[in-house]
C-alpha positions as a printed Julia matrix, in Angstrom:
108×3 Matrix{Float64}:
  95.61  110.79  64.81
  97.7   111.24  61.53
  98.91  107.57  60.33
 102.39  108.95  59.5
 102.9   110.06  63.39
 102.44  106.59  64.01
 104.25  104.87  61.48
 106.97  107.3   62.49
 106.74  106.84  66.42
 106.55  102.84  65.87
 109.88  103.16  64.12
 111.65  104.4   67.61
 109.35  101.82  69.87
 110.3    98.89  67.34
 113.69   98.39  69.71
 111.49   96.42  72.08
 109.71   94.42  69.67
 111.2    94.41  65.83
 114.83   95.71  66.52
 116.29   97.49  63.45
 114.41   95.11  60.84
 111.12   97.25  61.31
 113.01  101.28  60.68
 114.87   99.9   57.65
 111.0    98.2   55.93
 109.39  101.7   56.92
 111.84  103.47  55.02
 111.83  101.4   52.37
 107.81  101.7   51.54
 106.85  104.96  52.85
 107.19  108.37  50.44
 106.79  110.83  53.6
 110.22  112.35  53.85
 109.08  112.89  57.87
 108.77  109.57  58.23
 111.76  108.75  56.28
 113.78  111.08  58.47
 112.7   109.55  61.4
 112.96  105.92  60.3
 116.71  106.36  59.5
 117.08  108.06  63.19
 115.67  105.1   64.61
 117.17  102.84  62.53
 120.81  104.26  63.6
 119.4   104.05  67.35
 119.06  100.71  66.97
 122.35   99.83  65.8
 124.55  101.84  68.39
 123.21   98.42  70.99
 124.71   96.05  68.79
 128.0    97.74  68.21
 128.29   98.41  71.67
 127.77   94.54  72.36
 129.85   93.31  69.24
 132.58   95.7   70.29
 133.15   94.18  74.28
 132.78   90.51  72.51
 135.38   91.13  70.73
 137.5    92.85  73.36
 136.67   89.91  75.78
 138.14   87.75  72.93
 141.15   89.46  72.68
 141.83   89.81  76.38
 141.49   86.4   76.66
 144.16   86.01  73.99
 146.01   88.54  75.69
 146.08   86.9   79.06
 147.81   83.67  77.29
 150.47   85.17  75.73
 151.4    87.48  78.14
 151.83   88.14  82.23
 148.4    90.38  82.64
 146.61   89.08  85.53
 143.11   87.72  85.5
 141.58   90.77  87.33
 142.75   93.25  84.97
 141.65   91.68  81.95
 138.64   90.0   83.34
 138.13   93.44  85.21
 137.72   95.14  81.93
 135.56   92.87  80.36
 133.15   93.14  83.25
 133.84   96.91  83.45
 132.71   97.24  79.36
 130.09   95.24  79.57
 128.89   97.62  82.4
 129.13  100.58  80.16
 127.38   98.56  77.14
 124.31   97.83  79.44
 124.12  101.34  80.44
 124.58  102.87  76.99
 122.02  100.35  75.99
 119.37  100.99  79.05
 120.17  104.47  77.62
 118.75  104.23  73.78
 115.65  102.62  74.8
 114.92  105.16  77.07
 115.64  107.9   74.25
 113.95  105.84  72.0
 110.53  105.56  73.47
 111.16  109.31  74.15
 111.76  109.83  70.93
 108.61  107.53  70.2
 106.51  109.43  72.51
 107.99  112.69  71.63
 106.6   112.23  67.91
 103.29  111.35  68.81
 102.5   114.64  70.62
């Protein structure tokens, strides 16, 4: 099996062990522009989870503001916190199943 496959398919299956750290070293240190491309697309992968999970923090933050300064009820702004962190967990159930897809799919 060719090494740079590997190196490049380990980039996309590094979101369940190495998160983003491992795509950004790998394109550091390698010269294959194949594996290059496909640490960067991993790399970006990885980082749609955390902006996902940054992004509802801070709404939750806000709401929270929002609900003491103002006449919105518990439910609605607790109700959209919930509700976004819903669609963050699926988005993110989402990229890890590209990902190893993606890891697989590189391999073959």
């Amino acid at each position: 099996m060719n090494s740079s496959k590997v190196l490049a398919s380990l980039c996309y299956f590094s979101i369940l062990f190495a998160g983003f750290i491992f795509p950004i070293i790998v394109y550091f240190v390698t010269d294959d522009k194949e594996v290059k491309k496909h640490a960067k697309r991993a790399f970006l992968s990885h980082c749609i989870p955390a902006a996902t999970i940054a992004f509802f923090i801070i709404l939750g933050i806000s709401m929270g503001a929002m609900q003491q300064y103002s006449d919105v009820s518990f439910f609605v702004g607790g109700g959209l916190v919930w509700i976004g962190f819903a669609i963050a967990g699926i988005v993110n159930l989402v990229i890890v199943v590209w990902n190893i897809v993606q890891g697989i799919r590189v391999l073959k």
